[in-house]
C-alpha positions as CSV (number, residue, x, y, z in Angstrom):
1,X,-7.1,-28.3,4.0
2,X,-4.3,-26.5,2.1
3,X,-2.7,-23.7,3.5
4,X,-2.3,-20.7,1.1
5,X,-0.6,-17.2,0.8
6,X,0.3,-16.0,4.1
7,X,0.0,-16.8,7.8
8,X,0.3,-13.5,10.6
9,X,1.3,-14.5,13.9
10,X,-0.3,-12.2,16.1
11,X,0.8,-12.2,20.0
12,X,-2.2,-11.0,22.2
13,X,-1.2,-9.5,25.5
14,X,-4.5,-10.0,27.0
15,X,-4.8,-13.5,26.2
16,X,-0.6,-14.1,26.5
17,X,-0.6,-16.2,23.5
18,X,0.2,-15.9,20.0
19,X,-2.6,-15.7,17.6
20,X,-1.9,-17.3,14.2
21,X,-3.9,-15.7,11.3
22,X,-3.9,-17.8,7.8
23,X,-5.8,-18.6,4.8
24,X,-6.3,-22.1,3.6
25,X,-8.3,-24.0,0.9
26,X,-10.7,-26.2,1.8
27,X,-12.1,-29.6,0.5
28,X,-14.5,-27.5,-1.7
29,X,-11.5,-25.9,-3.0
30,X,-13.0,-22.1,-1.2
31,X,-11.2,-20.1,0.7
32,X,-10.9,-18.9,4.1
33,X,-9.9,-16.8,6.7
34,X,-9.0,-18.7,10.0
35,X,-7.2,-18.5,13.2
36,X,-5.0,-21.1,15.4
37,X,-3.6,-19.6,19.2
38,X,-0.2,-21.1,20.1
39,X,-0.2,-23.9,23.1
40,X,3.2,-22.4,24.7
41,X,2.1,-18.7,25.3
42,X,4.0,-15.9,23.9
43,X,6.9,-18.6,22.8
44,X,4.5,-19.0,19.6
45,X,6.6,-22.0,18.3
46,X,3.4,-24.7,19.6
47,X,-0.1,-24.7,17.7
48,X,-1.0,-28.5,19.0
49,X,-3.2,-28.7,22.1
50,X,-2.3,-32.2,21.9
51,X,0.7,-34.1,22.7
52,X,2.2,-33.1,19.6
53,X,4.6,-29.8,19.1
54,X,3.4,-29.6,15.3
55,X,0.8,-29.5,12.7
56,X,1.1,-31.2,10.1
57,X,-1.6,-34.0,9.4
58,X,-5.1,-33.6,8.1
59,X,-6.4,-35.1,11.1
60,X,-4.7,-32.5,13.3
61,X,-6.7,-29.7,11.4
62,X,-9.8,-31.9,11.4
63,X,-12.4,-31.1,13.8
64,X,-11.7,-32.8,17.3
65,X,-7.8,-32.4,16.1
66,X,-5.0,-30.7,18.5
67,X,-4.8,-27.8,15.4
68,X,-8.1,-27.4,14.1
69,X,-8.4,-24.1,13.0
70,X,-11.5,-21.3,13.6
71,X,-12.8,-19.8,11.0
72,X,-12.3,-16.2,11.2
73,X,-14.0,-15.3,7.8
74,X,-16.5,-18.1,6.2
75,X,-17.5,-17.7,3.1
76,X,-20.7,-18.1,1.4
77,X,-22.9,-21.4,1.6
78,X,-21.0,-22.0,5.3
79,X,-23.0,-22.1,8.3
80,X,-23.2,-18.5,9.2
81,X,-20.9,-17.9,5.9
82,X,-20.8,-14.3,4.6
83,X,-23.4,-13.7,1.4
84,X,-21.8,-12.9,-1.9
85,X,-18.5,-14.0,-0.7
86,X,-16.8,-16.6,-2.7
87,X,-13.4,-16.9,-1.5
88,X,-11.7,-14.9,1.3
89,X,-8.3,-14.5,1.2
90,X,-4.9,-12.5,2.0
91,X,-5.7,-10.0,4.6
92,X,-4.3,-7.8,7.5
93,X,-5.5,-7.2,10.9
94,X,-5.0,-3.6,12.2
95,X,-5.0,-2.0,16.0
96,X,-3.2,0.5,17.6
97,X,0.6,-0.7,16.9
98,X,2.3,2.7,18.0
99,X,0.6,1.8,21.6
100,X,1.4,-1.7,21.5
101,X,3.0,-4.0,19.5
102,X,0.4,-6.9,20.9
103,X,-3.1,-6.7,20.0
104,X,-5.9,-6.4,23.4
105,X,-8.4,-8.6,21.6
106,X,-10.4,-5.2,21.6
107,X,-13.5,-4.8,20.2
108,X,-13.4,-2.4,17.4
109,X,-10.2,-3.8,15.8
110,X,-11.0,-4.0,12.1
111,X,-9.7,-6.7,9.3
112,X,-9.5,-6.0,4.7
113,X,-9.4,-9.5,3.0
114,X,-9.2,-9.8,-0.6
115,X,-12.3,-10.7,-2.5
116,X,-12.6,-12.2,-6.3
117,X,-15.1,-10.4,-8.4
118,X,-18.4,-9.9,-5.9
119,X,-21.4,-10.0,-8.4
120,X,-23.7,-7.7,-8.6
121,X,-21.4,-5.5,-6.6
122,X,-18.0,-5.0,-7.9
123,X,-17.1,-6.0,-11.4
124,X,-13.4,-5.5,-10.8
125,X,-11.8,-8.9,-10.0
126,X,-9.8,-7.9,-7.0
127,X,-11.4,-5.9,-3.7
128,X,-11.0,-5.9,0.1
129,X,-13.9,-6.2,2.4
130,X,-13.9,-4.9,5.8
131,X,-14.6,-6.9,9.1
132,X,-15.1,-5.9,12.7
133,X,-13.9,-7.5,15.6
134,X,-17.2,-7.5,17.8
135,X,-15.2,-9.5,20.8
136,X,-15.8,-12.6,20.0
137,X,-15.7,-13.0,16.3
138,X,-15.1,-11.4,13.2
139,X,-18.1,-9.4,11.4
140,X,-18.0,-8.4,7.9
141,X,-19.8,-5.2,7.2
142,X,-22.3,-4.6,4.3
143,X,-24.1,-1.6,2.7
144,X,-27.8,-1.6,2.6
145,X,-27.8,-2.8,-0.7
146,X,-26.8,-6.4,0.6
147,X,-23.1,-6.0,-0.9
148,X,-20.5,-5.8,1.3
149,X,-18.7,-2.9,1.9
150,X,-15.3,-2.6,-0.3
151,X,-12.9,-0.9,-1.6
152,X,-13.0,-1.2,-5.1
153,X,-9.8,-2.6,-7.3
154,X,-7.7,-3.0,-4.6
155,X,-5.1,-5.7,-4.2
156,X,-2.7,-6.4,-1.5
157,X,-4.3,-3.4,1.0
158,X,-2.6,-2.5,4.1
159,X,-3.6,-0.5,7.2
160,X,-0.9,1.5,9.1
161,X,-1.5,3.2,12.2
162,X,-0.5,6.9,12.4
163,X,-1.6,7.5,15.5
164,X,-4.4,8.1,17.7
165,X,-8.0,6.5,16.1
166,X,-5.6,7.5,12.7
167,X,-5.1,5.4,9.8
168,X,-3.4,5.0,6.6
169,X,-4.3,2.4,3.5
170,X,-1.7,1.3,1.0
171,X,-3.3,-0.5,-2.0
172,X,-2.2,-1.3,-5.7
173,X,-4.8,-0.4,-8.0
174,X,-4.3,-3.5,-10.7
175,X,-7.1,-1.9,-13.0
176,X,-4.3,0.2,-14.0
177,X,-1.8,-1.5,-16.2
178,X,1.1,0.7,-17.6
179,X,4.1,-1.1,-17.5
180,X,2.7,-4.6,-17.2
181,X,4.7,-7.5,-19.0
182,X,3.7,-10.7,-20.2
183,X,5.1,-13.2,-16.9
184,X,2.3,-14.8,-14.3
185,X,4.4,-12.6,-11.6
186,X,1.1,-10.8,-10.4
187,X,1.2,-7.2,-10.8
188,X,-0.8,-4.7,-8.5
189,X,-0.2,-1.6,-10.8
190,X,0.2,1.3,-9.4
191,X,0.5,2.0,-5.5
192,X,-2.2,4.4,-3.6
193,X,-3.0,5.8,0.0
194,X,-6.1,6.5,1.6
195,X,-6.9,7.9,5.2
196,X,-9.1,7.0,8.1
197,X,-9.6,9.6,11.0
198,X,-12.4,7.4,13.6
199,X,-13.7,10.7,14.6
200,X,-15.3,11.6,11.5
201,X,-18.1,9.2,12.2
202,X,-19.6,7.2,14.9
203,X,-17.2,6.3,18.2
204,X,-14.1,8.6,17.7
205,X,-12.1,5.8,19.6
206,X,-12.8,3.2,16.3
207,X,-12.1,3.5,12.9
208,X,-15.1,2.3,11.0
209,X,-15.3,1.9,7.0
210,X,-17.6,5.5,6.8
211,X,-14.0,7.1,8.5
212,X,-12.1,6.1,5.6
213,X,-11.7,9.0,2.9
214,X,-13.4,7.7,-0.7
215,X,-10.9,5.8,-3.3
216,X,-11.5,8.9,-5.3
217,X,-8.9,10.6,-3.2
218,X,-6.3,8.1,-3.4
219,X,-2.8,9.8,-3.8
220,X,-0.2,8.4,-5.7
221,X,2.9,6.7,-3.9
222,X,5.6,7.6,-5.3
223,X,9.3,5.5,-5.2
224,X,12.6,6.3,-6.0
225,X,16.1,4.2,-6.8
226,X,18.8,4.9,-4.1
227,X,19.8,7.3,-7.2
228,X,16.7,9.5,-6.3
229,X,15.1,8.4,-10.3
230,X,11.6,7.9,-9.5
231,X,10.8,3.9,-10.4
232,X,8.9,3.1,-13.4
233,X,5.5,2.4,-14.4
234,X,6.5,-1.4,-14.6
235,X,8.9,-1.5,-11.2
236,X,6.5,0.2,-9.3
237,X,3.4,-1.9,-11.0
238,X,5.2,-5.2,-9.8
239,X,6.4,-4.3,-6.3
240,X,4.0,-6.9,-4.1
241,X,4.1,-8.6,-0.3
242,X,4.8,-5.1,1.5
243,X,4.6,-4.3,5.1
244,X,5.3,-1.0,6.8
245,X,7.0,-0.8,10.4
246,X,8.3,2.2,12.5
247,X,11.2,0.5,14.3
248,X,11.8,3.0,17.0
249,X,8.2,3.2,17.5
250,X,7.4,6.5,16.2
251,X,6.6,8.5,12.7
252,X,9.6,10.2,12.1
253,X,10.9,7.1,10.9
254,X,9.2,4.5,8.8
255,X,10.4,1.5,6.9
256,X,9.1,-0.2,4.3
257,X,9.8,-3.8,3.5
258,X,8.8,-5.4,-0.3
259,X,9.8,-7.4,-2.5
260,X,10.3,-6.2,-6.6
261,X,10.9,-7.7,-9.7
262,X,11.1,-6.5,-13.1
263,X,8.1,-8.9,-14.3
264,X,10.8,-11.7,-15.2
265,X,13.2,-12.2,-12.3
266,X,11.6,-14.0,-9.3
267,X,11.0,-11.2,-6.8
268,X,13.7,-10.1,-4.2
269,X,12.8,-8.5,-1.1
270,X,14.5,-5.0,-0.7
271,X,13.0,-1.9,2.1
272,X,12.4,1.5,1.6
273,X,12.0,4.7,4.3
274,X,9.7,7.3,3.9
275,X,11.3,10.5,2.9
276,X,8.3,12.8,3.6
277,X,7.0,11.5,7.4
């Protein structure tokens, strides 16, 4: 198993350990979402139940191993694997943060993973699914026409809560290519936001996929140089590996962390604050 793109260490406060999210390649060279919970609690420095403090053989991954993994999101052909899912890959887990900073383990939490190209339902080749925490596993969720649910030309998605059963989803749409150059640097195009109110449909305390607004109403995010000149089509394009936190733990201020290039240097990571919270 080859570990790939990149691992989220989640603490749970329920469980008082740390919850390490990651996706690695199997023998079959597929992808997949899986899980490892820390040995040491909250200290989250431990992932071997064994005698060992590390991971880092194949037989401690291998089934019956002090780090073998669960599979959080299996993929097609698996026992119990998700249909029309090839390869499942970078992903974000999303709960209540402004409540708490450690996830309950609550039912209702929901997941977006990266998909390829999902024949027969998405000819784009990048798209997030969307699983469900039910309690005990992880449940993708699929339209009655057998595909699962996505959201369509969507790379690198990320769920921020705003509040309440609120919240936001920053996505590059790579379909759009303005400014792209001619390096293997990947390139998400430009970035969008969608919104998610859980009381437009079903329990107002959850945040299903039907709460989400459609793609169609994406808004344009917009950046700007420390100068106040709004970046480019190619800065923007290439701006990848993003996460958004609110360090004093509420909206007024919010900080973005990224990393940019200009499609030739390797990327340097840089943050940004919202001028309009």
């Amino acid at each position: 198993m080859i570990a790939t793109g990149q691992g989220v260490p989640i603490a749970s406060h329920r469980g008082r350990f740390v919850r390490l999210f990651f996706e690695a390649q199997g023998a079959d060279r597929r992808t997949r979402v899986m899980w490892i919970d820390s040995a040491d609690g909250y200290v989250g420095l431990d992932f071997n139940a064994g005698a060992a403090t590390t991971c880092s053989t194949v037989a401690d991954y291998a089934v019956g191993g002090g780090c073998a993994p669960t599979v959080a999101i299996a993929v097609e052909g698996d026992a119990d694997g998700n249909t029309r899912i090839t390869n499942a890959r970078q992903f974000k887990v999303a709960w209540p943060t402004l409540e708490s900073p450690h996830w309950d383990l609550a039912a209702g939490t929901f997941m977006v993973l990266t998909l390829d190209r999902v024949s027969g339902c998405s000819d784009f080749p990048f798209n997030h699914a969307y699983a469900v925490w039910d309690g005990a596993r992880w449940v993708v969720q699929y339209g009655a026409n057998g595909c699962p649910k996505l959201f369509t030309s969507a790379q690198a998605a990320f769920p921020f809560h705003s509040g309440g059963a609120r919240y936001r989803l920053y996505y590059g749409d790579p379909s759009i290519t303005d400014g792209k150059g001619t390096s293997s640097l990947p390139f998400l195009g430009p970035k969008k936001l969608i919104y998610a109110d859980g009381t437009a449909t079903g329990a107002p305390e959850l945040v299903d996929f039907e709460d989400w607004e459609a793609q169609t109403s994406a808004r344009d995010v917009i950046f700007l140089w420390p100068n106040g000149d709004q970046l480019d089509a190619r800065a923007e394009g290439y701006i990848d590996d993003y996460h958004f936190l609110t360090p004093t733990g509420v909206l007024d201020l919010q900080v973005m962390y990224i990393t940019i290039t200009d499609g030739a240097i390797a990327p340097i990571a840089v943050t940004a604050v919202l001028r309009n919270p």
